[in-house]
FIKOLZA-1660 file (N, C-alpha, C; in steps of 0.1 Angstrom, whole numbers, plus 5000, padded with zeros to 4 digits):
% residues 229
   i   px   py   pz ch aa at
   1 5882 5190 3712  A  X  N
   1 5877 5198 3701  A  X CA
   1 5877 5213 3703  A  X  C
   2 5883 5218 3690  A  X  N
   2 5880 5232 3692  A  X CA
   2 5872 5242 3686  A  X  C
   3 5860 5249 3691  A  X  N
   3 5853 5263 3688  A  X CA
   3 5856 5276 3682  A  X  C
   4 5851 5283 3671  A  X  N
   4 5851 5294 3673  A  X CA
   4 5842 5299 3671  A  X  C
   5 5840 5311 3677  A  X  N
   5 5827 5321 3680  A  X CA
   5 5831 5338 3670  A  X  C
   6 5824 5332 3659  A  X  N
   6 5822 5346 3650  A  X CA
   6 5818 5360 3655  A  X  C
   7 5828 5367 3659  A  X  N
   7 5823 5382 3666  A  X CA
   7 5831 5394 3660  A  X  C
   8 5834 5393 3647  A  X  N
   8 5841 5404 3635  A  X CA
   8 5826 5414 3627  A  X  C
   9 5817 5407 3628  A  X  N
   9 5807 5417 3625  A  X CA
   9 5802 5434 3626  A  X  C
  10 5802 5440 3621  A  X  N
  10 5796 5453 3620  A  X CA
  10 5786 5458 3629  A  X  C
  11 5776 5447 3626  A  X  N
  11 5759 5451 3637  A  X CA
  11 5755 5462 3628  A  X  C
  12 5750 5463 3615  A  X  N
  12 5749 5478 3610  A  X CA
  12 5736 5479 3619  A  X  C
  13 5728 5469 3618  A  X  N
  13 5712 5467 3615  A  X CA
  13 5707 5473 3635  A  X  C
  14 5719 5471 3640  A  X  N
  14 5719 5470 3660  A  X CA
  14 5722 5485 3661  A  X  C
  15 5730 5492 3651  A  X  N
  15 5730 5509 3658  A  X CA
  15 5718 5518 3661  A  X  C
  16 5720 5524 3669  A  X  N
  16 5735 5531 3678  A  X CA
  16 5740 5521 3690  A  X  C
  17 5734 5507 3692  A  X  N
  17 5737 5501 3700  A  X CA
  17 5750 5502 3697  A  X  C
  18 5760 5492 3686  A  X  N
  18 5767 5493 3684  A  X CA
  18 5777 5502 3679  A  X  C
  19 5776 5513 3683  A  X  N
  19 5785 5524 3676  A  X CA
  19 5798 5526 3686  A  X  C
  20 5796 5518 3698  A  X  N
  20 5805 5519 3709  A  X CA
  20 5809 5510 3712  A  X  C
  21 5801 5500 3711  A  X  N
  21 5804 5484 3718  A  X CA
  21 5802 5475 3703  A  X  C
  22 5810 5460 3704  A  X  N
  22 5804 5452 3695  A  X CA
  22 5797 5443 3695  A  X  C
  23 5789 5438 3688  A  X  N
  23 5775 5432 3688  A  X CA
  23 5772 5417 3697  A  X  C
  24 5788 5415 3698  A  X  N
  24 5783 5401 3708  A  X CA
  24 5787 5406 3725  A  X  C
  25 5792 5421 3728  A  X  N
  25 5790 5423 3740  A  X CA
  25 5779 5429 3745  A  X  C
  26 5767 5429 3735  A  X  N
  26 5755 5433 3740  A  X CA
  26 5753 5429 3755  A  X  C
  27 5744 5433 3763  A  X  N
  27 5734 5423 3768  A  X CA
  27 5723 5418 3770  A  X  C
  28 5724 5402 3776  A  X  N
  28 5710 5397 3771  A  X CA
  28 5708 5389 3787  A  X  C
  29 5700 5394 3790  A  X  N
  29 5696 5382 3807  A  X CA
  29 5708 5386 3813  A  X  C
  30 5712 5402 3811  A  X  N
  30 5724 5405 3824  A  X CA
  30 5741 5405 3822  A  X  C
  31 5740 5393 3811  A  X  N
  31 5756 5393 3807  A  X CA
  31 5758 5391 3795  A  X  C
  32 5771 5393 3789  A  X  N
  32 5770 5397 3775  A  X CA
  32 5765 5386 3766  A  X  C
  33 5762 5387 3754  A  X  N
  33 5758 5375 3745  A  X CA
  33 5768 5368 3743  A  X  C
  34 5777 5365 3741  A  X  N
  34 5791 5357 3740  A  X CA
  34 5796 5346 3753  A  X  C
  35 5791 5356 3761  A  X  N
  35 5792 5347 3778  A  X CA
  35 5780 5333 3772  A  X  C
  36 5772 5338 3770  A  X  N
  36 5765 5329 3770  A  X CA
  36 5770 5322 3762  A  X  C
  37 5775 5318 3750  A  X  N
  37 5782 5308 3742  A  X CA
  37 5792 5302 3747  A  X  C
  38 5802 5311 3755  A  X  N
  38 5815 5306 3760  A  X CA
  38 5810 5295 3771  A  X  C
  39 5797 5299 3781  A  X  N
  39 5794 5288 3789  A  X CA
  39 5788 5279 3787  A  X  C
  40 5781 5278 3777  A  X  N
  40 5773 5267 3772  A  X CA
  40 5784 5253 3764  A  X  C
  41 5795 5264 3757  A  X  N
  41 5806 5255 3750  A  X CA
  41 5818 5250 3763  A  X  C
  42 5817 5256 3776  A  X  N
  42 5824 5250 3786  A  X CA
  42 5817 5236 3789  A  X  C
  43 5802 5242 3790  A  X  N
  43 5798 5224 3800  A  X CA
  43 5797 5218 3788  A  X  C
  44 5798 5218 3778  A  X  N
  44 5802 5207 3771  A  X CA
  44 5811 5204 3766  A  X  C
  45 5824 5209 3779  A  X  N
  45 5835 5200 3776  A  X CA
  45 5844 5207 3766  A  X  C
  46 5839 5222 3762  A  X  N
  46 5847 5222 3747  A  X CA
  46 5854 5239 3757  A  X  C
  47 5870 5239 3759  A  X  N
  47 5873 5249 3765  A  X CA
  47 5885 5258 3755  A  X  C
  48 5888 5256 3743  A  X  N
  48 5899 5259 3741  A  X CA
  48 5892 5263 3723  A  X  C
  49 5891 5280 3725  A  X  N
  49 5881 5287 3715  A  X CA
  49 5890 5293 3710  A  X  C
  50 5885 5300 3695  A  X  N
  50 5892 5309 3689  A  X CA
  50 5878 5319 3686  A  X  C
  51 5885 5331 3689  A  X  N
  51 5873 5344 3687  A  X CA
  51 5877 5354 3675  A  X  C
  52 5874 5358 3667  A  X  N
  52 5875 5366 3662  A  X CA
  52 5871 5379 3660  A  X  C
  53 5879 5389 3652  A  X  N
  53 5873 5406 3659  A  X CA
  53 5873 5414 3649  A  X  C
  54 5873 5428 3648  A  X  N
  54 5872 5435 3639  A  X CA
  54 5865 5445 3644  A  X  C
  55 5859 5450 3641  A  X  N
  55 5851 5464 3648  A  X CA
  55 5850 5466 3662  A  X  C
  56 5858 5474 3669  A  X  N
  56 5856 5475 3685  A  X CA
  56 5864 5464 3686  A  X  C
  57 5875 5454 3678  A  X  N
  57 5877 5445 3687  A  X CA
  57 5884 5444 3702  A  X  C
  58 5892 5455 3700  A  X  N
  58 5898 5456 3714  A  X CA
  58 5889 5454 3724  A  X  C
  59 5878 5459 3726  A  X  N
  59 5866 5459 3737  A  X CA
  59 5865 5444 3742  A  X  C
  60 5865 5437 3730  A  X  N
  60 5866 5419 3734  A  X CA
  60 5873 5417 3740  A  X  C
  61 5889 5417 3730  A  X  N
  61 5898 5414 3739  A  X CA
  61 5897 5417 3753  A  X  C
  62 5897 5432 3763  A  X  N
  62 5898 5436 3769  A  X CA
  62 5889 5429 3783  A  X  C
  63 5872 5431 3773  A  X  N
  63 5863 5421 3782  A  X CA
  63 5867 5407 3785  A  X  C
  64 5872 5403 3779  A  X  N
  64 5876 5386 3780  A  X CA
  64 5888 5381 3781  A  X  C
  65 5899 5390 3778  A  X  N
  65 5913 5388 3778  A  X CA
  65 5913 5370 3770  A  X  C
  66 5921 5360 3782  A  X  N
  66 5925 5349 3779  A  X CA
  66 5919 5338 3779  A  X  C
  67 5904 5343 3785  A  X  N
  67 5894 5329 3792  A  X CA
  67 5896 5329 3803  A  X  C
  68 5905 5330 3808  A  X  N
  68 5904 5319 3821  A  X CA
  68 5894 5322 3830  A  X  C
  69 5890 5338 3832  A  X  N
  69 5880 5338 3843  A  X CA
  69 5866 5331 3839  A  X  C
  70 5868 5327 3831  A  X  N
  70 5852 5319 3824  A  X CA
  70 5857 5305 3819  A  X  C
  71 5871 5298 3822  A  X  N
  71 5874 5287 3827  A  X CA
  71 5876 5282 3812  A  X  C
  72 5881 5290 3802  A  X  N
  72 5881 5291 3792  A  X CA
  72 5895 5292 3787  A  X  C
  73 5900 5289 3772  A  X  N
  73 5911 5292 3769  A  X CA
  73 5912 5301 3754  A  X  C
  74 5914 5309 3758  A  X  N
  74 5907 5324 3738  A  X CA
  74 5920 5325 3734  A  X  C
  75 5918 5318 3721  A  X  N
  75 5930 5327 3714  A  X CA
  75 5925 5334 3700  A  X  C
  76 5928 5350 3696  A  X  N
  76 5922 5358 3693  A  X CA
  76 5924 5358 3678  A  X  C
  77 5922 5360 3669  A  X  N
  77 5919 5361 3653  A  X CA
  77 5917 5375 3651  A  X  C
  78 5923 5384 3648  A  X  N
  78 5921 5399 3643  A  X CA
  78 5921 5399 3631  A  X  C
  79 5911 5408 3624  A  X  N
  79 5907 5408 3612  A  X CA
  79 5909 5429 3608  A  X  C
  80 5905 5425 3591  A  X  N
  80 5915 5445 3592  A  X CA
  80 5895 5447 3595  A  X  C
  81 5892 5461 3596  A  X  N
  81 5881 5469 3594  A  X CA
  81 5869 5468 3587  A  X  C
  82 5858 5458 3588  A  X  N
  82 5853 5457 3575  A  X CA
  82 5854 5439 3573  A  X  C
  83 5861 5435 3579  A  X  N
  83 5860 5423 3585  A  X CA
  83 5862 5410 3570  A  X  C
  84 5860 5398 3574  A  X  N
  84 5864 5388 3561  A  X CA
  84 5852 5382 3559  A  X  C
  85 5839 5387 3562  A  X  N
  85 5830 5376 3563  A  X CA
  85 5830 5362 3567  A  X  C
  86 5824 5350 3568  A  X  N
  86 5827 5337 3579  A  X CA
  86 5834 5329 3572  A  X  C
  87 5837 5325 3556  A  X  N
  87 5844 5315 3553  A  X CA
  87 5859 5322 3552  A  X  C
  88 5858 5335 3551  A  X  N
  88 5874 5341 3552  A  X CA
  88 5879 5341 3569  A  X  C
  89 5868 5348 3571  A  X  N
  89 5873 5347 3589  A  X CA
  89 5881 5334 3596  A  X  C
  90 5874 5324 3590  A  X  N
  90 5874 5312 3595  A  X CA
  90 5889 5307 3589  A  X  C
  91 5891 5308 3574  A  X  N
  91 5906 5306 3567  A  X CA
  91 5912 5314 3579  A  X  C
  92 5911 5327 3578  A  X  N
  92 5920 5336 3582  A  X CA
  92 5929 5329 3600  A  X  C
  93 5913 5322 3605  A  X  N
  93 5919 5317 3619  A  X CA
  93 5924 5302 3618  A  X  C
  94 5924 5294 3608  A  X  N
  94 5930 5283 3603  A  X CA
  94 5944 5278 3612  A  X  C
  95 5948 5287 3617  A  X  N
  95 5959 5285 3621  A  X CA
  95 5961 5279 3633  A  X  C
  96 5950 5288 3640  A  X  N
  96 5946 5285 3654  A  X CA
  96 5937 5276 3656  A  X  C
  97 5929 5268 3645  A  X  N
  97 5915 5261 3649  A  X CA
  97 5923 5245 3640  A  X  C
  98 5938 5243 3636  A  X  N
  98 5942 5228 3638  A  X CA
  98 5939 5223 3630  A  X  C
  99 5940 5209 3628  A  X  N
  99 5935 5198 3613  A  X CA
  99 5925 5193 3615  A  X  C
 100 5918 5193 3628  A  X  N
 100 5907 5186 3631  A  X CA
 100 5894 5193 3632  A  X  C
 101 5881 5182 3624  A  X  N
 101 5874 5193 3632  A  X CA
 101 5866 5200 3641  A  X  C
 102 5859 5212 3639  A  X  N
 102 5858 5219 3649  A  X CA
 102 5842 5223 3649  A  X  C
 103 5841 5235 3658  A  X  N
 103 5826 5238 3658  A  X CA
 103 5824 5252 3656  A  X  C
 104 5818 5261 3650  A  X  N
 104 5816 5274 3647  A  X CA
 104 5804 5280 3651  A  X  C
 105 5805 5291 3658  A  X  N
 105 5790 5294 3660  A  X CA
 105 5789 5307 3661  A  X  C
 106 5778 5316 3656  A  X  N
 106 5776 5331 3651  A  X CA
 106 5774 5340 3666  A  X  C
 107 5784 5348 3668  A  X  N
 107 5785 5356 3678  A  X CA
 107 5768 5360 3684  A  X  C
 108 5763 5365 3673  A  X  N
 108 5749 5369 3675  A  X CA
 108 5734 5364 3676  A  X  C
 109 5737 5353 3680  A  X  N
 109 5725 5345 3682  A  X CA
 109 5726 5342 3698  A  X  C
 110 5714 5335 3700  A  X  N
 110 5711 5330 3715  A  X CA
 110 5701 5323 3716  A  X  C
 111 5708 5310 3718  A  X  N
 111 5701 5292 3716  A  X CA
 111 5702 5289 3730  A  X  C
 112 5695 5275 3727  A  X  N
 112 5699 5265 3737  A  X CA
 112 5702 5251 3732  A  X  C
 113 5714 5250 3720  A  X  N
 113 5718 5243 3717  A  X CA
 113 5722 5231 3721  A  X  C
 114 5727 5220 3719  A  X  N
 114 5732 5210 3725  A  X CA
 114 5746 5206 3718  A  X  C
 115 5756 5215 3726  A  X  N
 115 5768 5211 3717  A  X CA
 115 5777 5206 3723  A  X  C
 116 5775 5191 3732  A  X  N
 116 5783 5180 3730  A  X CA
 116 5771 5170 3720  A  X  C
 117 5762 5170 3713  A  X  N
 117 5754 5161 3706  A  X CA
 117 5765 5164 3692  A  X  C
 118 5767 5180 3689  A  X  N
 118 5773 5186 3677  A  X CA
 118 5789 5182 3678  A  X  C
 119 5792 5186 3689  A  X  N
 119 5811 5177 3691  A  X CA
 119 5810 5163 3688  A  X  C
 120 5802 5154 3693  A  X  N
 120 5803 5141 3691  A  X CA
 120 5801 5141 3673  A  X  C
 121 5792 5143 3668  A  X  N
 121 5787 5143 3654  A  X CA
 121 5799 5149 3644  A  X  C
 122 5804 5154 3652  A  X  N
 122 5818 5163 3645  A  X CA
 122 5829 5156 3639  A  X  C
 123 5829 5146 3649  A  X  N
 123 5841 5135 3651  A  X CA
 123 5840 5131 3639  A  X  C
 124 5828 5128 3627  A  X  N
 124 5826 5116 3618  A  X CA
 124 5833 5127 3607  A  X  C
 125 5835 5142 3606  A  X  N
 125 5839 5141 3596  A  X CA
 125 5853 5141 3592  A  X  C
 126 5853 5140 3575  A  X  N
 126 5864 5137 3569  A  X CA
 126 5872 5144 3563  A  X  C
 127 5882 5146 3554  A  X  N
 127 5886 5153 3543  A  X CA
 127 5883 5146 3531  A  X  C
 128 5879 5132 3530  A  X  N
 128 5870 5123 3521  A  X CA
 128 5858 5118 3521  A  X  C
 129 5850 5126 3534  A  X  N
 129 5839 5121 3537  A  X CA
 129 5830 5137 3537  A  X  C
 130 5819 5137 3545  A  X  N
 130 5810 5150 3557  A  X CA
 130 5824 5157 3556  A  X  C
 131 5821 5171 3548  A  X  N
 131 5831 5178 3554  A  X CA
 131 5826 5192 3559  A  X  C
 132 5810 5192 3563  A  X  N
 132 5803 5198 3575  A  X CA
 132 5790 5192 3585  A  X  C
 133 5786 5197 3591  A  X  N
 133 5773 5193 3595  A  X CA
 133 5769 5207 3602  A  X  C
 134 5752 5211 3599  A  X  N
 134 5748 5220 3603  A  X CA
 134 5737 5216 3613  A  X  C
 135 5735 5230 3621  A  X  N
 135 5718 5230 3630  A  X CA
 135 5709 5238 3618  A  X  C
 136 5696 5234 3621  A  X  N
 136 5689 5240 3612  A  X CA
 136 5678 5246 3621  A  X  C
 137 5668 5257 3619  A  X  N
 137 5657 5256 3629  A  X CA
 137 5649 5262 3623  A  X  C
 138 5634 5261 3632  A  X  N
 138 5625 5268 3626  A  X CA
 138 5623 5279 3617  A  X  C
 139 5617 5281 3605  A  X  N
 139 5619 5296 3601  A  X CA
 139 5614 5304 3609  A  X  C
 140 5624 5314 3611  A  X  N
 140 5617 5329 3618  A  X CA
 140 5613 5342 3612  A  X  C
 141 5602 5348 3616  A  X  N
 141 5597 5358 3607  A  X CA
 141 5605 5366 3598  A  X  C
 142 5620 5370 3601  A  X  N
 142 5627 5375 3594  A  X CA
 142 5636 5365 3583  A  X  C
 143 5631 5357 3582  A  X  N
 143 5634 5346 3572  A  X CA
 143 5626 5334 3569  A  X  C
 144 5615 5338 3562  A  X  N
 144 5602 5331 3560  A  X CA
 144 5607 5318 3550  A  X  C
 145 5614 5321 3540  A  X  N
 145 5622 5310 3533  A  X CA
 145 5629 5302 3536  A  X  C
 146 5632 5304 3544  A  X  N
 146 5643 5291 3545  A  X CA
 146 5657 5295 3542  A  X  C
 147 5668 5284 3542  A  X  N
 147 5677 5283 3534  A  X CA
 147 5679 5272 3531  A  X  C
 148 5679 5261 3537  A  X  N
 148 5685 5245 3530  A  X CA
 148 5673 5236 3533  A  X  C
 149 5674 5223 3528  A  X  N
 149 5666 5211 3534  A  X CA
 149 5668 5208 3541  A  X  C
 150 5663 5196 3545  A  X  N
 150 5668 5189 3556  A  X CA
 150 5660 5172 3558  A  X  C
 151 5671 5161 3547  A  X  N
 151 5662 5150 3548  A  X CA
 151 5669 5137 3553  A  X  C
 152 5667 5130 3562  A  X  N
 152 5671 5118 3564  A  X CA
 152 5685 5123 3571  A  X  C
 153 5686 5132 3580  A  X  N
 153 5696 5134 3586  A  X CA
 153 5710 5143 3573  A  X  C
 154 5702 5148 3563  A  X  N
 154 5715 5149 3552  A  X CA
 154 5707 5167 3548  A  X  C
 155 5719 5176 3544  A  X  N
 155 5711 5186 3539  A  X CA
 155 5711 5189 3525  A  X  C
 156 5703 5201 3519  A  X  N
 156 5700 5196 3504  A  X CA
 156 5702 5216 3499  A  X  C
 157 5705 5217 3490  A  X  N
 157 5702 5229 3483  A  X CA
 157 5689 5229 3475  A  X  C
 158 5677 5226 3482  A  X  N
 158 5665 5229 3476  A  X CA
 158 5657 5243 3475  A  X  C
 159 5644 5240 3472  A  X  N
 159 5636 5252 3470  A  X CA
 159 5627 5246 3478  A  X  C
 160 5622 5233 3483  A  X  N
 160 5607 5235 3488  A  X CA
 160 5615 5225 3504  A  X  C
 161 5603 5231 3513  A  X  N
 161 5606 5229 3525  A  X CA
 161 5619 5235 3533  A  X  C
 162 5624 5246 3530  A  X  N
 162 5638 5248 3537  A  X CA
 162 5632 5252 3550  A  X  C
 163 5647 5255 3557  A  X  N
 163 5645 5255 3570  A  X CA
 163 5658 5264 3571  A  X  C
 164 5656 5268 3584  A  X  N
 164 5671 5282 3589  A  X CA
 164 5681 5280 3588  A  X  C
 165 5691 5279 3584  A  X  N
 165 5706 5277 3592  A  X CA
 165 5712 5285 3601  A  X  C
 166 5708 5277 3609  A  X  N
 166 5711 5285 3625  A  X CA
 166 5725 5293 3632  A  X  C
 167 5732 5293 3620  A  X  N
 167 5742 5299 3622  A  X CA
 167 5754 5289 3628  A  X  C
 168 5747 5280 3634  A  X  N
 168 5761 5267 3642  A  X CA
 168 5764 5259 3637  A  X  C
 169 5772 5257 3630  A  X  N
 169 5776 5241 3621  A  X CA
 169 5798 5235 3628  A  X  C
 170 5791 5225 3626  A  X  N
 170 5808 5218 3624  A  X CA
 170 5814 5211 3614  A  X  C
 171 5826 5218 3612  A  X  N
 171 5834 5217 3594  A  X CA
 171 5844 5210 3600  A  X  C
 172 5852 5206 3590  A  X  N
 172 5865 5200 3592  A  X CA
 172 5875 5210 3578  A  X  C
 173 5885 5212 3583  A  X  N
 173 5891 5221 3578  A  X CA
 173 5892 5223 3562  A  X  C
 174 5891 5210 3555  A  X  N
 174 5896 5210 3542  A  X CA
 174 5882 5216 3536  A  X  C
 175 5870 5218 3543  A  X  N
 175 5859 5225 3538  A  X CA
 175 5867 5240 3532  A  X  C
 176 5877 5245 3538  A  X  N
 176 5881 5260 3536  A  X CA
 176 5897 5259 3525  A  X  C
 177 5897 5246 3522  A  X  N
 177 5912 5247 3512  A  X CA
 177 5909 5255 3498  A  X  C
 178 5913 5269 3493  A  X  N
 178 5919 5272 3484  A  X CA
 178 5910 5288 3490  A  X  C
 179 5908 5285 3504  A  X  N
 179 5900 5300 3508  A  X CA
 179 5917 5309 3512  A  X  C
 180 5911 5323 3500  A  X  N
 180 5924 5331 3508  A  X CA
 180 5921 5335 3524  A  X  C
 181 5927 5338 3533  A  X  N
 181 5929 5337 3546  A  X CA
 181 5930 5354 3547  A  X  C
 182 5932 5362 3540  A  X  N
 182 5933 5374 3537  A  X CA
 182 5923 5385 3528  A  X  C
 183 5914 5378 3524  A  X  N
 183 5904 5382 3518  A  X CA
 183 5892 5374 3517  A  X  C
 184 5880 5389 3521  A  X  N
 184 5865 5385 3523  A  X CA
 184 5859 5372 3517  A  X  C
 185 5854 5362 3521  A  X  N
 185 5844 5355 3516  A  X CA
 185 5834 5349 3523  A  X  C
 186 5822 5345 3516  A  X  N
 186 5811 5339 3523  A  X CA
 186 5816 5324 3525  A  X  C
 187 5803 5317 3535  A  X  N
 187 5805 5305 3539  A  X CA
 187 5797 5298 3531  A  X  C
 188 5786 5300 3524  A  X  N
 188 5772 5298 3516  A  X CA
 188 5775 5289 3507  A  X  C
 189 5783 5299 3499  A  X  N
 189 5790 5291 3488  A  X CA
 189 5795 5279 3487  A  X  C
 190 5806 5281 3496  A  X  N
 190 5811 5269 3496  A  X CA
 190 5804 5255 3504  A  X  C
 191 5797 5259 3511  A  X  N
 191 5784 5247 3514  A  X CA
 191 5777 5242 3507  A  X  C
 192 5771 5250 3498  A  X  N
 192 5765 5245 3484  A  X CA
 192 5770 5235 3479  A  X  C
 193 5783 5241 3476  A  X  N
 193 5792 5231 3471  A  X CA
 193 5794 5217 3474  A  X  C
 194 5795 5217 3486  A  X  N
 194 5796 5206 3496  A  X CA
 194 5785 5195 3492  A  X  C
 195 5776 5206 3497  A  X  N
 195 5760 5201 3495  A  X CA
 195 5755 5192 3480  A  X  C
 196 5767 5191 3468  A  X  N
 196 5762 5192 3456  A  X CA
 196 5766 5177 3456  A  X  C
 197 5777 5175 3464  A  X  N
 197 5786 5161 3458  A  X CA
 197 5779 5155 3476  A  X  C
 198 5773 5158 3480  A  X  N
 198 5762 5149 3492  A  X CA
 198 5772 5148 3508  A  X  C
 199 5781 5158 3507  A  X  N
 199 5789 5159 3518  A  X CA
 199 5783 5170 3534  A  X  C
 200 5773 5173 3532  A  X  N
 200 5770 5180 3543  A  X CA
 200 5758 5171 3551  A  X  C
 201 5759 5169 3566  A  X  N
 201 5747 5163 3573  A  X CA
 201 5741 5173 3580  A  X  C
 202 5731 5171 3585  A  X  N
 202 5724 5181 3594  A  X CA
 202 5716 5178 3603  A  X  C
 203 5710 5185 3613  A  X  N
 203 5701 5180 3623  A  X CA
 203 5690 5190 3625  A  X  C
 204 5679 5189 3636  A  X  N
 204 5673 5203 3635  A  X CA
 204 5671 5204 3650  A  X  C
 205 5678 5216 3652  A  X  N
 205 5673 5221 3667  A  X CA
 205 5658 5228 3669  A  X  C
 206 5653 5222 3678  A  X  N
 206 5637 5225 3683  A  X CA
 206 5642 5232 3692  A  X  C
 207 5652 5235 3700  A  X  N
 207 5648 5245 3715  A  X CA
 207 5650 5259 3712  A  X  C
 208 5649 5267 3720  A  X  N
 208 5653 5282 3720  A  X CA
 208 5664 5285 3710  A  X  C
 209 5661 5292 3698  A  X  N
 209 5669 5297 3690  A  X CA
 209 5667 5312 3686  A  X  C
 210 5673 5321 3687  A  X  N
 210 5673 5335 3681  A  X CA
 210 5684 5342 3675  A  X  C
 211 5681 5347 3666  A  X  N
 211 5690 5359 3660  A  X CA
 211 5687 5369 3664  A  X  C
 212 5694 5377 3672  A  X  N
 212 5696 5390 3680  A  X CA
 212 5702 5400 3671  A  X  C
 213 5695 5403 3660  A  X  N
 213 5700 5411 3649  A  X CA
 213 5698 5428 3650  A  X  C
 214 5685 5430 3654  A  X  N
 214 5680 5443 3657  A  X CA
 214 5679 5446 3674  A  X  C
 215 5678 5459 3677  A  X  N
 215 5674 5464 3686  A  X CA
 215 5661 5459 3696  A  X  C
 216 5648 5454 3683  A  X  N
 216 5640 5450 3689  A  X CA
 216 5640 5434 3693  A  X  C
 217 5648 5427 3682  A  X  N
 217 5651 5411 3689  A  X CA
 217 5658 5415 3699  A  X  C
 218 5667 5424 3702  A  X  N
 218 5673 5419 3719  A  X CA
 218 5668 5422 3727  A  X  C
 219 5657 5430 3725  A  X  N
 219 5650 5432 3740  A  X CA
 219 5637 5424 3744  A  X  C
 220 5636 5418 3732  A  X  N
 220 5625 5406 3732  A  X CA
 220 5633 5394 3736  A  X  C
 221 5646 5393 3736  A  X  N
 221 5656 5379 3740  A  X CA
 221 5662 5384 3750  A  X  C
 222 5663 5395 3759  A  X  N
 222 5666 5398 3771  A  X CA
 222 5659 5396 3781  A  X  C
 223 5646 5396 3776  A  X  N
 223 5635 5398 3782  A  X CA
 223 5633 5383 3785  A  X  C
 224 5629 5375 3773  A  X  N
 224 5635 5360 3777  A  X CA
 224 5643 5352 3785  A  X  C
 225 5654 5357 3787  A  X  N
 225 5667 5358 3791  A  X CA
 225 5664 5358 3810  A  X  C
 226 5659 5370 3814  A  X  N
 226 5654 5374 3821  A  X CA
 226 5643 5366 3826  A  X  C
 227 5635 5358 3820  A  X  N
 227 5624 5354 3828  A  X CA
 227 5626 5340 3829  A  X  C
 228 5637 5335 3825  A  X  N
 228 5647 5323 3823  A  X CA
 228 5644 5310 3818  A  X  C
 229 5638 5313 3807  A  X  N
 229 5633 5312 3792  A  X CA
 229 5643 5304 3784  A  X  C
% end
């Protein structure tokens, strides 16, 4: 199975952090935030990623080249300035991420996910069946609302009880058919969608989950990071 790690983002909310560097080569506990995805998606088996870029992307490339010193195999997705948002991004790297599906996860967070639980669960979907499944997690102060339900293992476009979307889900490609590959779009949308005709499943992660959005979440998740949290 194959990964990609969303790292085309701007960081407006992270400057001046990011006015030099981009937002997933922060660091957090020493090494960049992205290391940490890339090795968590090794021991479970999953070695052969697609990354994507856009602002500062050379920096990526340059930090990470091909994988291999992180036992990894990166093939790169460039995006123009200003980036495609995730359901464009994701068309855009369509090429590279195959018929089967796969697993996605937002450059800028820092979990302790379980993603061979999410690879295995991945397998079930279809082009006629699940054609996603997400993590969901506690709401966090910066998102008191919620975004989706979450009942009987299935997710819902409600209004009462939502819970986070943690930024990690696994699609199967035909979720992204009629997405131009060349221009911006959300992923939101089209999950709704999904969501409407009862195609999306979900789960909920209880462990360490953060969005590393501001200046002051990373030094409160470094600091975590650090105390080996």
């Amino acid at each position: 199975m194959k990964a990609m790690i969303l790292a085309a983002g701007r960081g407006e909310r992270m400057r001046p952090l990011t006015d030099h560097l981009p937002k997933p080569l922060l660091a957090v506990g020493g090494r960049p935030l992205i290391v940490w995805h890339i090795e968590a998606l090794r021991a479970a088996g999953i070695t052969d990623l697609v990354i994507n870029h856009a602002h500062l992307g050379h920096t990526l490339v340059e930090a990470l080249g091909d994988g291999s010193a992180l036992g990894v195999r990166i093939a790169w997705s460039a995006e123009p300035e200003g980036a495609l948002e995730t359901a464009g991004g994701i068309a855009h790297a369509r090429h590279l991420l195959g018929e089967a599906p796969f697993i996605v996860v937002n450059g800028d967070i820092w979990c302790d996910a379980d993603f061979s639980a999410l690879a295995a669960a991945a397998t079930a979907l279809s082009a006629d069946g699940d054609l996603a499944r997400l993590l969901l997690v506690d709401n966090p102060p910066h998102n008191p609302g919620g975004d989706f339900v979450l009942r009987d293992g299935r997710v819902f476009d409600e209004a009462d009880g939502r819970l986070t979307f943690s930024g990690i889900g696994a699609y199967h490609p035909a979720l992204f058919d009629g997405v131009d590959p060349d221009a911006p779009a959300k992923l939101a949308p089209r999950l709704r969608a999904a969501m409407r005709e009862g195609r999306v499943s979900g789960a909920r992660h209880r462990g360490h989950w953060h969005d590393v959005g501001t200046p002051q979440r990373l030094a409160e998740v470094d600091a975590l990071a650090r105390g080996g949290r």
